[in-house]
C-alpha positions as CSV (number, residue, x, y, z in Angstrom):
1,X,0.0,0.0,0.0
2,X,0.9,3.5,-0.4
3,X,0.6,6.2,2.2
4,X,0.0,10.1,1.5
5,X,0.3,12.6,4.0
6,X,-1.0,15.6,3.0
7,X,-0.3,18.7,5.1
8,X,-3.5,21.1,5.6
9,X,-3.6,24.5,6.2
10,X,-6.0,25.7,9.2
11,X,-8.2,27.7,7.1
12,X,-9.0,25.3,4.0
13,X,-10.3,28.5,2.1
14,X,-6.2,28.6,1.6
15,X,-6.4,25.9,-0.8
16,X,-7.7,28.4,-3.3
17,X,-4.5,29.9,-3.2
18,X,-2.3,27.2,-3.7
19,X,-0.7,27.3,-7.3
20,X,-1.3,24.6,-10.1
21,X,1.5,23.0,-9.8
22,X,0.5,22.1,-6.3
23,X,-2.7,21.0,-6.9
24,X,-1.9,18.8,-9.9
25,X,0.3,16.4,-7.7
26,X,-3.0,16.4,-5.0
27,X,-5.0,15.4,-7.8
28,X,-3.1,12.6,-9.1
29,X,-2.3,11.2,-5.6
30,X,-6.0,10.7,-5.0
31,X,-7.2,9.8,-8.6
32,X,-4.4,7.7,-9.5
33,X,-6.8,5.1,-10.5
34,X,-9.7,7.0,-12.3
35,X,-10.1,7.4,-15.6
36,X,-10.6,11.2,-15.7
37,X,-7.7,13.4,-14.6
38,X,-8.1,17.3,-14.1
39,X,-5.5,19.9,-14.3
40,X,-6.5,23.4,-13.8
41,X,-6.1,26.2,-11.8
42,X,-8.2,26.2,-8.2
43,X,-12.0,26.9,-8.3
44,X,-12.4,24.3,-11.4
45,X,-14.8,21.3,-10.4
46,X,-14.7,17.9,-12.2
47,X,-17.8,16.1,-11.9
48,X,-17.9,12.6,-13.0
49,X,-20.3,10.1,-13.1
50,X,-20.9,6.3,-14.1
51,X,-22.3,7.0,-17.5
52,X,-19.0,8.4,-18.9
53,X,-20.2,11.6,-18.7
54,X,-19.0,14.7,-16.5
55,X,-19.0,18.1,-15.7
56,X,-16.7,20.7,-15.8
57,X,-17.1,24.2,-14.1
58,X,-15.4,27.2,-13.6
59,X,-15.6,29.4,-10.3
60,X,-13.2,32.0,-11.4
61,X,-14.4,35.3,-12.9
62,X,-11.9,34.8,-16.0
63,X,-11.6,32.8,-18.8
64,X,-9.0,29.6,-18.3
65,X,-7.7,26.6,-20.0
66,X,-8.5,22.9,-18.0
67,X,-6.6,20.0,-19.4
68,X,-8.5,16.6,-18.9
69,X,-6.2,13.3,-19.3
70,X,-8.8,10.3,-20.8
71,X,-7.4,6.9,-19.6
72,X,-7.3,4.8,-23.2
73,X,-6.3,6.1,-26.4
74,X,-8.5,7.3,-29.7
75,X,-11.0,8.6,-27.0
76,X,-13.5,11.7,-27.9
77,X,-15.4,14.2,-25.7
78,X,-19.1,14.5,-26.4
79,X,-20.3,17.6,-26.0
80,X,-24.0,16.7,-24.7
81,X,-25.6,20.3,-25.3
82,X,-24.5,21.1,-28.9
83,X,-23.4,17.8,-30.2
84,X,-19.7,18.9,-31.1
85,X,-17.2,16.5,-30.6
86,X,-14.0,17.5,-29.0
87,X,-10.9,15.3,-30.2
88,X,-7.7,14.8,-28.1
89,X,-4.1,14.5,-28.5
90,X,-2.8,10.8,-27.7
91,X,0.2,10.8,-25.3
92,X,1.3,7.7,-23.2
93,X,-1.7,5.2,-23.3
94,X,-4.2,8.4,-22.3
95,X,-6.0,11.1,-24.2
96,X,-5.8,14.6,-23.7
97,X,-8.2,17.2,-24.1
98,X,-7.5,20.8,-23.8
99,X,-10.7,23.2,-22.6
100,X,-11.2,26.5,-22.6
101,X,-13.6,27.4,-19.4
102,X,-16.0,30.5,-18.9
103,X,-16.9,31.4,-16.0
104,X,-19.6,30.1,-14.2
105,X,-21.0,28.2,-17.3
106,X,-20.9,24.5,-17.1
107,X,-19.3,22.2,-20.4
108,X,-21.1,18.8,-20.3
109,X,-19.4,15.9,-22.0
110,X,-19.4,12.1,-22.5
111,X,-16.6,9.9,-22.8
112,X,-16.9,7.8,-26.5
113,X,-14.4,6.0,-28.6
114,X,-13.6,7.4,-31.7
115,X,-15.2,5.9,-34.7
């Protein structure tokens, strides 16, 4: 087994201030297994679900870019409320999707193969 010790600060508001960096190796020590990865900035929520499909959203009052890593190659994002497909860049077994967030408006997608 592996253990993580993760130090907290007393105020957990101060994770919103912790840089990207940071926050990418918290992400991958928890979702090590899960076939979504997220890396963005703080305030960006990944909601997934057992459909293949999640939800991204945006906190911040700017624009940003959110990078999703898609376990499996030749992999396609579904975009459930237009019907656009967003295609990804294979690298190392996974794809990889980069997404351009507004703020406060969620992007809906499902997880398909590519045909």
């Amino acid at each position: 087994g592996r253990l993580f010790i993760l130090t907290v600060p007393e105020d957990y508001g101060q994770f919103y201030h912790y840089p990207r960096v940071i926050l990418q190796k918290i992400r991958e020590a928890f979702h090590r297994q899960a076939e979504i990865r997220l890396d963005a900035v703080a305030k960006t929520a990944l909601f997934t679900y057992d459909n293949h499909t999640l939800i991204l959203h945006s906190f911040q009052p700017f624009y940003d870019e959110a990078v999703l890593r898609v376990a499996g190659e030749n992999r396609i994002l579904y975009n459930l409320v237009n019907g656009r497909e967003l295609k990804g860049i294979q690298e190392n077994g996974e794809t990889v999707f980069k997404i351009t967030l507004s703020p406060g408006f969620n992007r809906v997608f499902q997880i398909r193969n590519a045909e």
